[in-house]
Structure formats: C-alpha cells, structure tokens
Backbone as JSON, one array per atom type, in Angstrom:
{
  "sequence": "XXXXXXXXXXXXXXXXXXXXXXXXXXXXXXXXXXXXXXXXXXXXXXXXXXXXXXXXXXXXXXXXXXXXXXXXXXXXXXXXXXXXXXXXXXXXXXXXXXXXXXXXXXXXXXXXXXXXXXXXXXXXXXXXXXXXXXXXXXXXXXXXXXXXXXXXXXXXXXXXXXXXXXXXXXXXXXXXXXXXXXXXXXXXXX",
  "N": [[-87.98, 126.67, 167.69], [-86.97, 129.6, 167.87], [-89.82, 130.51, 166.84], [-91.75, 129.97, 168.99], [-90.38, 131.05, 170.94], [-90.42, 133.91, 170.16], [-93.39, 133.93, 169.87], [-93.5, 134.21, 172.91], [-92.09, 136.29, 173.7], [-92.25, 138.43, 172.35], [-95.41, 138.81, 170.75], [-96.79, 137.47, 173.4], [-95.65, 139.37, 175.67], [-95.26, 141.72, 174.3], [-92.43, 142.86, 173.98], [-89.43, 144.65, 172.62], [-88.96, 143.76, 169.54], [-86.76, 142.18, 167.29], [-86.06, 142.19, 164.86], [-85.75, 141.66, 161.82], [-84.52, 137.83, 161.27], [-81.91, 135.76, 160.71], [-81.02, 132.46, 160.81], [-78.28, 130.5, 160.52], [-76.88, 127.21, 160.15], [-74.26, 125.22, 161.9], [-70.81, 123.81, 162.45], [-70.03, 124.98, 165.9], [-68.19, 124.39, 167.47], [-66.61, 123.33, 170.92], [-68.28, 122.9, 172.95], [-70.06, 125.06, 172.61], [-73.44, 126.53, 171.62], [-74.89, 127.68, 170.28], [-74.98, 131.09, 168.85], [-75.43, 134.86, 169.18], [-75.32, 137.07, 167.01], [-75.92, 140.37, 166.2], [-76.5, 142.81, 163.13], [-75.99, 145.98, 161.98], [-76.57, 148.39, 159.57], [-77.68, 148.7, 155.97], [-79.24, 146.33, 155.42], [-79.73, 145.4, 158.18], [-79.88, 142.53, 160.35], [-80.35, 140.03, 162.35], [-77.74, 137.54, 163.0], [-78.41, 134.34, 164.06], [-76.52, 131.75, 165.08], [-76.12, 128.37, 165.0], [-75.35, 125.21, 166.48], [-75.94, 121.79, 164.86], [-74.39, 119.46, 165.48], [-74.54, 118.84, 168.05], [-74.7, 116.29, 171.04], [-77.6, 115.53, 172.49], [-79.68, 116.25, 170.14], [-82.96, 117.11, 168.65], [-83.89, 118.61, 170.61], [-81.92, 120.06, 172.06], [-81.44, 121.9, 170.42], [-83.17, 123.1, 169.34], [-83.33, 124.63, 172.11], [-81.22, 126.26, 171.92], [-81.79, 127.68, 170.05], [-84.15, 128.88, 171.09], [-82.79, 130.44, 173.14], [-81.07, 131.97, 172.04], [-82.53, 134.11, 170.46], [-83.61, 134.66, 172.49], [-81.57, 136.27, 172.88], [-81.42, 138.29, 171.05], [-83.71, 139.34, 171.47], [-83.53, 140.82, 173.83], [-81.2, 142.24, 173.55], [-82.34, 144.37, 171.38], [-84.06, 145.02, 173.13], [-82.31, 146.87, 174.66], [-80.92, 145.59, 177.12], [-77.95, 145.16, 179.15], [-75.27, 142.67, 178.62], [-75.17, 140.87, 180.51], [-77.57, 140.68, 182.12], [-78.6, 140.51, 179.93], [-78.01, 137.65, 179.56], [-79.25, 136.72, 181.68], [-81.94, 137.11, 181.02], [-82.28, 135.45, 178.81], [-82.01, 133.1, 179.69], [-84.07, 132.51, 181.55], [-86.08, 132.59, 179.24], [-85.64, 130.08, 178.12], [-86.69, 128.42, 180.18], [-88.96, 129.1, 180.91], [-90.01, 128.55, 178.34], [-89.56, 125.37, 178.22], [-90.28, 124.72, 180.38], [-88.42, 123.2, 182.49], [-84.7, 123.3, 183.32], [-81.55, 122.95, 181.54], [-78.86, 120.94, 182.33], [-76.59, 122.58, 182.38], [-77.93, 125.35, 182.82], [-79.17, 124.84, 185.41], [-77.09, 124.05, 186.78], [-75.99, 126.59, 186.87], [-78.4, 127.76, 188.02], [-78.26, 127.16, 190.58], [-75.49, 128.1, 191.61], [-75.8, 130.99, 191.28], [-78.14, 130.95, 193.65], [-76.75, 130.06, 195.66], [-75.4, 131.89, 195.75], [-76.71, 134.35, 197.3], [-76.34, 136.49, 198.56], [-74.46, 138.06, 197.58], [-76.21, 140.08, 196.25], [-78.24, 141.25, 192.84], [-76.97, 142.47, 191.24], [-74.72, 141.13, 188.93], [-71.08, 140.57, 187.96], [-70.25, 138.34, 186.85], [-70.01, 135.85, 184.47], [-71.62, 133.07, 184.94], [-72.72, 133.73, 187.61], [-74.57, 135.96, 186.49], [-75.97, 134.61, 184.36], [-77.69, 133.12, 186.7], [-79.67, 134.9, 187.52], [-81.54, 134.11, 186.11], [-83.2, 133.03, 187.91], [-84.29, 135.55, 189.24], [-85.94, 136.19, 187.67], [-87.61, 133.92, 187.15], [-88.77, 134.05, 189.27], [-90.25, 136.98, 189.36], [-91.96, 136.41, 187.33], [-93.67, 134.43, 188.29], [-94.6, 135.42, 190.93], [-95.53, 137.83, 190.5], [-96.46, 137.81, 187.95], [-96.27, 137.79, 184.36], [-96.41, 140.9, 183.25], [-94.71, 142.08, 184.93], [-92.26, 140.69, 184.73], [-92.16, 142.14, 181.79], [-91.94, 144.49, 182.66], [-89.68, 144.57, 183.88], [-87.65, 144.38, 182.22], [-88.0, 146.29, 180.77], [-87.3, 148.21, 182.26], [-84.41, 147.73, 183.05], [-83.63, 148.07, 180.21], [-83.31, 150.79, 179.98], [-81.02, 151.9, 180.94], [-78.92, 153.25, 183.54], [-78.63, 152.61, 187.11], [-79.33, 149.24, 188.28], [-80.24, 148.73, 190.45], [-82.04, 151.02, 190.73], [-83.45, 151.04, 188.81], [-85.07, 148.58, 188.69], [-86.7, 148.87, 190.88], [-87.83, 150.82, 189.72], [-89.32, 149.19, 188.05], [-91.11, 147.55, 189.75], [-92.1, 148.97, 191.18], [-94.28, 150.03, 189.67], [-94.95, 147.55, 188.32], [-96.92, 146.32, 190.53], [-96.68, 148.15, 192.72], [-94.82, 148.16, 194.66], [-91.96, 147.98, 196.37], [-88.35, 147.04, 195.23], [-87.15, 146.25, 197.37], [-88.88, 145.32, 199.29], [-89.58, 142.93, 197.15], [-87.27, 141.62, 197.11], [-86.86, 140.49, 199.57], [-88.98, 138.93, 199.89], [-88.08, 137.54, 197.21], [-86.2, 135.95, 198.24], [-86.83, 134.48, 200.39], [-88.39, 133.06, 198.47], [-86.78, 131.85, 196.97], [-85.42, 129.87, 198.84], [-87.45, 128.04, 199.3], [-87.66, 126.95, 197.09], [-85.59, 126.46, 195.72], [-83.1, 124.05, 196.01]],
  "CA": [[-87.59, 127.34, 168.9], [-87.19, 130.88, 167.45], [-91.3, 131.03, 166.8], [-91.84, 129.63, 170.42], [-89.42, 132.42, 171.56], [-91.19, 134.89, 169.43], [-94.35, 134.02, 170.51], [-93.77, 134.26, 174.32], [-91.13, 137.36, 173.99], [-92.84, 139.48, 171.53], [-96.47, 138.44, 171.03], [-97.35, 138.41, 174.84], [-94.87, 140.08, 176.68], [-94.89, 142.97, 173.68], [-91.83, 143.48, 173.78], [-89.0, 145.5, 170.95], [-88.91, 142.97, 168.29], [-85.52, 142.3, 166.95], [-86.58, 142.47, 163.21], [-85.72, 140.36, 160.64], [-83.81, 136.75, 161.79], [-81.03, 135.11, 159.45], [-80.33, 131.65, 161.36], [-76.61, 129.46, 160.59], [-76.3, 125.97, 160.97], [-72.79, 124.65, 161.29], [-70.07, 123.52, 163.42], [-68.82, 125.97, 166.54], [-67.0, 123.79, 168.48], [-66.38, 124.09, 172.41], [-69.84, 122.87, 173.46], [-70.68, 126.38, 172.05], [-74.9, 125.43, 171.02], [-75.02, 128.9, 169.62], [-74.71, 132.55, 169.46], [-76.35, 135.77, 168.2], [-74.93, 138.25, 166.54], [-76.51, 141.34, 165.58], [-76.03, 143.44, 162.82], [-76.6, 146.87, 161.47], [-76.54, 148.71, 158.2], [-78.92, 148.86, 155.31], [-79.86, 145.35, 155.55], [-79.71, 145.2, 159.49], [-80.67, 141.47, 160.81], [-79.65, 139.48, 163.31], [-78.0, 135.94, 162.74], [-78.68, 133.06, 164.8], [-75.81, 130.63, 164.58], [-76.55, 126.85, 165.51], [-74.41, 123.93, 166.41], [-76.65, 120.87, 165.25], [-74.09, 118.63, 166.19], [-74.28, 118.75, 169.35], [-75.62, 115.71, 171.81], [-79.34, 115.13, 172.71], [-80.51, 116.29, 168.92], [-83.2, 118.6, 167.98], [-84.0, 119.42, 171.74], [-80.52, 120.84, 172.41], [-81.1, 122.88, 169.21], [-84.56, 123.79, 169.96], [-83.09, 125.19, 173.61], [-80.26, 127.27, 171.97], [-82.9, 128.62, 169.04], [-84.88, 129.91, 171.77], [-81.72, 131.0, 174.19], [-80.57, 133.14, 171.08], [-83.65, 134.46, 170.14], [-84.26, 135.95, 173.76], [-80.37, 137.38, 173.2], [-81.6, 139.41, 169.94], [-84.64, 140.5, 172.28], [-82.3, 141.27, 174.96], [-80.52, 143.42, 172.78], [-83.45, 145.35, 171.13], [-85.2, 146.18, 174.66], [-81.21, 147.38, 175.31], [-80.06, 145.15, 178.45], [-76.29, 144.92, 179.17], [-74.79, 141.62, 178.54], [-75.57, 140.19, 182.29], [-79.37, 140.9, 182.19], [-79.46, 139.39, 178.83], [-78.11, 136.24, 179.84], [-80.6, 136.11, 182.39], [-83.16, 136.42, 180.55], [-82.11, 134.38, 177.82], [-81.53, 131.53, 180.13], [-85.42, 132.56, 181.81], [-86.8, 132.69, 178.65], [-86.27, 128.84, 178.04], [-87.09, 127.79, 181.26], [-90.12, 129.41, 180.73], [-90.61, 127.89, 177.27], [-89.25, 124.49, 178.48], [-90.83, 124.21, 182.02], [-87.33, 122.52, 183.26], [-83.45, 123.3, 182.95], [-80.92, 121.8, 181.52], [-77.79, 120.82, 183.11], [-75.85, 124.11, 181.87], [-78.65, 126.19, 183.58], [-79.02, 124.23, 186.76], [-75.64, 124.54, 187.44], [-75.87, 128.5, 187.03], [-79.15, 128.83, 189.3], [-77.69, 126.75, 191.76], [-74.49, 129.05, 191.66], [-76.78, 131.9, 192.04], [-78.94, 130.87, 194.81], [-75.89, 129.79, 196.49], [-74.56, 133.33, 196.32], [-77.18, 135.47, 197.21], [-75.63, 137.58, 199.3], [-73.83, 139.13, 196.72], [-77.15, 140.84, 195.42], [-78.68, 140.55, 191.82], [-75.88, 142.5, 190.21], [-72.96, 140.27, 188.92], [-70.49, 140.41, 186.6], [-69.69, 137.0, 186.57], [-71.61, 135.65, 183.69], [-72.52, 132.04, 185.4], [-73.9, 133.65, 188.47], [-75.81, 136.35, 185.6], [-77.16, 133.47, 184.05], [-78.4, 132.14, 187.19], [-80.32, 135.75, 187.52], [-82.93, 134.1, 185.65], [-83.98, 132.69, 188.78], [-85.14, 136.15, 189.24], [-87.28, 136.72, 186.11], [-88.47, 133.28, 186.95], [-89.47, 134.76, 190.83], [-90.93, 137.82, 188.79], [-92.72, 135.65, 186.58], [-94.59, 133.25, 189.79], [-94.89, 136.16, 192.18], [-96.36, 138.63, 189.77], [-97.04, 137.54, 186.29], [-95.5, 138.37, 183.13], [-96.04, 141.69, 183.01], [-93.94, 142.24, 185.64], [-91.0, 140.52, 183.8], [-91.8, 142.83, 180.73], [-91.73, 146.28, 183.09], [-87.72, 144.49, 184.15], [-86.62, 144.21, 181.04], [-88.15, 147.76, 179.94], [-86.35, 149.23, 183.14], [-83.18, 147.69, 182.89], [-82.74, 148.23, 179.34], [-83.08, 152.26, 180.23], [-80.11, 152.29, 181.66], [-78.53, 153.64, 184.97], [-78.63, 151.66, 188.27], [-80.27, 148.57, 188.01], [-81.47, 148.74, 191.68], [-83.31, 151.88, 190.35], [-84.5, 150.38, 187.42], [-86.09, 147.18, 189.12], [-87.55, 149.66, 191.95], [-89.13, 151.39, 188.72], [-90.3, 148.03, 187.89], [-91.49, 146.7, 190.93], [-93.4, 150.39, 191.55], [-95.14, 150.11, 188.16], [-95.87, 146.14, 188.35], [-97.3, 146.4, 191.74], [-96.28, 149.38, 193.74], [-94.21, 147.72, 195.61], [-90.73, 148.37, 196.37], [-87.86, 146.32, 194.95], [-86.82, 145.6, 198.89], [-89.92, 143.83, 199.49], [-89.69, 141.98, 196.52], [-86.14, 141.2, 197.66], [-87.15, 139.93, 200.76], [-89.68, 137.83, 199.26], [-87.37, 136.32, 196.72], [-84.87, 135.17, 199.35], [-87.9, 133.1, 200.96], [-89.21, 132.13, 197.44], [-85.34, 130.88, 196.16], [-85.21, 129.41, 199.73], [-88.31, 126.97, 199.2], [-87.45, 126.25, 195.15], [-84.07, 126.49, 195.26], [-83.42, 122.46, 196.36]],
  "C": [[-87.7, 128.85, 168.78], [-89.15, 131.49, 167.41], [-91.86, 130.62, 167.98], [-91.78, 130.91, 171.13], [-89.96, 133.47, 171.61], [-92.46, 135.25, 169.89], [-94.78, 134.49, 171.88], [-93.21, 136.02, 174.2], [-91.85, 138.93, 173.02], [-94.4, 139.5, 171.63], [-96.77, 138.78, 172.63], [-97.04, 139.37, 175.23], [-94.94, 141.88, 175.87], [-93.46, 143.89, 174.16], [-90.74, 143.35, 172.46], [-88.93, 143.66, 170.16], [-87.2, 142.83, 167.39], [-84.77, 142.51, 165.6], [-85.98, 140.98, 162.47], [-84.17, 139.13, 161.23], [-82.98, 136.02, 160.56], [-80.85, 133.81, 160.1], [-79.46, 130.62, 159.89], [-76.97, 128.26, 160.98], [-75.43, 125.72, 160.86], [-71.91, 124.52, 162.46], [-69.28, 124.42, 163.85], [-68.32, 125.39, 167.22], [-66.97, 124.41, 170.34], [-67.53, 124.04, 172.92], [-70.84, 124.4, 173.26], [-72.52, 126.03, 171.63], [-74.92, 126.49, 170.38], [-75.2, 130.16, 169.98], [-75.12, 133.6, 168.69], [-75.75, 136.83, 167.84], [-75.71, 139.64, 165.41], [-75.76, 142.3, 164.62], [-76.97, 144.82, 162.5], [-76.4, 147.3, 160.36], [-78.08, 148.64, 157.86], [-79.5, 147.94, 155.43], [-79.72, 144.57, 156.92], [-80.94, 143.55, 159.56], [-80.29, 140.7, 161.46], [-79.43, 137.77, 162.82], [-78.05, 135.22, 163.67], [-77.5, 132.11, 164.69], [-75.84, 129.49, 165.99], [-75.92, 126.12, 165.32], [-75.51, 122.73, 166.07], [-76.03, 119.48, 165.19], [-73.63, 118.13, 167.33], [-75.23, 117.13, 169.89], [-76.8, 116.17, 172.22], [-80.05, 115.95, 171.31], [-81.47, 117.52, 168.96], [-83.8, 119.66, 169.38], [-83.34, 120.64, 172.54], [-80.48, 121.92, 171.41], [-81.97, 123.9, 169.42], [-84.13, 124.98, 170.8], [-82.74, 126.72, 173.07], [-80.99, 128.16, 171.15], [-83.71, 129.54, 170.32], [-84.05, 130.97, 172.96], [-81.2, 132.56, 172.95], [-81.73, 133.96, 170.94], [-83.73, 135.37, 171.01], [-82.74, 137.11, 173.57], [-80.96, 138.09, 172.35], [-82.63, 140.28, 170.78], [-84.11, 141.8, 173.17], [-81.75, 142.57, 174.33], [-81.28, 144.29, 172.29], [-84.08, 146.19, 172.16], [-83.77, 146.76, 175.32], [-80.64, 147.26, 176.9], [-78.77, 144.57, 178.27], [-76.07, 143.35, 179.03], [-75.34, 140.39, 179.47], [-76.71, 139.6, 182.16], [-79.41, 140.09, 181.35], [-79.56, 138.0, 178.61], [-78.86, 135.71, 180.98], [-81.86, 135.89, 181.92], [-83.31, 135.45, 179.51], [-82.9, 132.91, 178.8], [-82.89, 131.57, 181.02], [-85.97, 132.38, 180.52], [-86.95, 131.28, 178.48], [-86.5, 128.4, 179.18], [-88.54, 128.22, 181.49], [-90.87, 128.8, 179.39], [-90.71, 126.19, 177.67], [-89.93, 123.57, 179.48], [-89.63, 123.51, 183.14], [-86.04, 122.99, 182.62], [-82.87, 122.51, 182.49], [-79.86, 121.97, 182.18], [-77.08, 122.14, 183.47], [-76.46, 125.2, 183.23], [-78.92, 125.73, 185.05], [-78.33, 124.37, 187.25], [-75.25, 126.07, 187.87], [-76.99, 129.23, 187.48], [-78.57, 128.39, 190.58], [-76.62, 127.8, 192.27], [-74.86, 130.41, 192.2], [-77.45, 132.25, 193.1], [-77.96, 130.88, 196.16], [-75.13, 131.16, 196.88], [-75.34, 134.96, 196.5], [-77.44, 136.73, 197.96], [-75.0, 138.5, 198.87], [-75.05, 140.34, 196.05], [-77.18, 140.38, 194.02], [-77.54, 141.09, 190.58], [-74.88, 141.76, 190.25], [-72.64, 140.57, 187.6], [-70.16, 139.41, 186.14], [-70.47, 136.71, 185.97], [-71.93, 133.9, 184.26], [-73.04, 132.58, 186.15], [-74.87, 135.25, 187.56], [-76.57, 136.08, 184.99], [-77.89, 133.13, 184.85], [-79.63, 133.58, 187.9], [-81.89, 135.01, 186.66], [-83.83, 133.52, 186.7], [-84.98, 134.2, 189.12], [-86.21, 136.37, 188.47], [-87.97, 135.63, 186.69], [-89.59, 133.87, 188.36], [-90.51, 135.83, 190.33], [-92.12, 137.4, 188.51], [-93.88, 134.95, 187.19], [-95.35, 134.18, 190.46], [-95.89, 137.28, 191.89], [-96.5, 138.91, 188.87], [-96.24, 138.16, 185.72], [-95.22, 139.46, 182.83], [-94.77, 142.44, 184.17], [-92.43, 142.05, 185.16], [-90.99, 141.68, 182.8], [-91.54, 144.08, 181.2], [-90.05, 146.22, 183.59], [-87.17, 145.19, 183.2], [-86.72, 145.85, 180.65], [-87.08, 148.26, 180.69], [-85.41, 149.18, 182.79], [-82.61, 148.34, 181.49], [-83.0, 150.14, 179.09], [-82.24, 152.56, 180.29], [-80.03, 152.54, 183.6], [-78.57, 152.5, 185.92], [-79.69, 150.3, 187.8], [-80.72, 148.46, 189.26], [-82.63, 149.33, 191.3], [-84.64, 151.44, 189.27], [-85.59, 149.19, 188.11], [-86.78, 148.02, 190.0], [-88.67, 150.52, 191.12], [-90.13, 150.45, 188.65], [-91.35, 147.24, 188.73], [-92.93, 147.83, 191.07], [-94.3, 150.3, 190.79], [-95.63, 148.85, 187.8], [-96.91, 146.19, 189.54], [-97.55, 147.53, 193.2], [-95.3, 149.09, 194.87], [-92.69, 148.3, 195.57], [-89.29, 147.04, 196.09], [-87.4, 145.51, 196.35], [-87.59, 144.49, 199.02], [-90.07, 142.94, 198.85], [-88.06, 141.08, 197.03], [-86.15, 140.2, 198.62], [-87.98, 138.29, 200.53], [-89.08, 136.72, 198.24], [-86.6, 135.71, 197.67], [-85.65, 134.07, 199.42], [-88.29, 132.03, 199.88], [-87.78, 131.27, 197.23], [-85.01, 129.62, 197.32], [-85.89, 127.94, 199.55], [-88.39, 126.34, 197.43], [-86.38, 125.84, 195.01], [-83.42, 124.55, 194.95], [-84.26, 121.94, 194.98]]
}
C-alpha cells in the first residue's frame, strides 16, 4: 500500500516526499486501522502504525498503508489537518477505484452538506472533502489536484489558495469550478 501510495503521490503527482518511512504493526484498538506520526530530529522519519487485526485482512491494511502514507505527504506539502484528511481519504479512492464503508459514509455527509462550503472543521465532513480532489481529479486531471495541495499547503485562505489553483490548473476561477462541482456531486453523489 505505502509503494502504491508512493507511486501515485510522489512519482506522478511530484509531490514533497516525506523521506524515510518506519511502519508498526500491532494492536490500536477502537477500530483505529492506523495512524502516522511524524518525527523530527537527527534521524527524522515518519512511522506508519498498523492494526493487522482488524476485519477484512490484508485489504483493510493495504487501505490504511496507503491512507497513512498520503497523511505523511499531507504533512510534507504542509496541509492543515482537514485538507489532509481529504486527501488521504482521495488518495485511496484513487488507488482503490471504490470506498469503503468509513469513506462512504463521510462523502455522503459531505455532499449532503454542501452548503456549508469546502471549509470544515468537522473532520467527517473534511474527510468527505475528498470528494473534491476526486471532482479535481475527473474535471481536470491530476495536475490539478497537485497545484491544491501545493496551494493549500502555503497557507492563508483556502478560498485563495484553490482560486490560485484553479487559475494555474486552468485559468479558471475557483467559483466556476464551484459551480461545476455542485452539478458534478449532484450526478455522482447517489
């Protein structure tokens, strides 16, 4: 899952690299599948830790290897917490081709509230933000996702930032892409 991850998140997309990977296997309890913790210092490396006794076996492991993986990215290209669980939770749905339950439940949540706009603090409907990356992803290819992630993890507004992104994938303006996701989440969403 991690060289999957790697492949799509680094390799294509070129983006930061998270450096050297330590993965954990072992029991976290709390349907937890796993979680990434980065460190720094002289021997800066990020660990991976993996539940592999969780239900459905090495698929469920697979998922969370590549769900972590995008968090260490996440964290390297410097997006806030939110973002990163969107893209985490895009990145396997992009490796995967389908959700699992977890994530279904938190685009649905999303779609269902998208009136609120794409910022949330709530982290199920920031998970279900990956519906945007995936909208990104359909509407105007990959690099488009990789000019998000650059923006967001700039800092400041993230309207501004995606309006960077949008200008610099396309020229377009984050509005119109706005507009256009509504319609796209409208006809996928279901």
């Amino acid at each position: 899952g991690v060289a999957r991850a790697q492949r799509l998140l680094v390799s294509q997309l070129e983006l930061p690299n998270p450096g050297p990977i330590e993965i954990v296997l072992g029991r976290l309890g709390s349907n937890v599948e796993g979680l990434s913790i980065p460190f720094s210092g002289r021997h800066a490396r990020t660990h991976i830790w993996l539940d592999p006794a969780l239900r459905g076996g090495t698929s469920v492991v697979r998922r969370a290897a590549e769900h972590q993986y995008a968090h260490a990215v996440a964290v390297a290209a410097g997006l806030d917490p939110a973002w990163g669980e969107a893209f985490a939770s895009w990145t396997v749905l992009a490796l995967e081709g389908s959700p699992d339950d977890r994530t279904l439940a938190s685009l649905a949540s999303r779609l269902a509230a998208q009136g609120t706009g794409l910022v949330a603090s709530d982290f199920d409907l920031a998970s279900g933000n990956a519906a945007w990356f995936a909208f990104l992803n359909e509407s105007y290819g990959p690099t488009t996702v990789k000019l998000a992630v650059e923006e967001l993890g700039r800092g400041g507004s993230d309207q501004a930032a995606l309006d960077r992104a949008m200008r610099r994938g396309n020229g377009d303006t984050v509005e119109a892409a706005l507009r256009d996701f509504q319609v796209w989440s409208l006809l996928v969403g279901p």
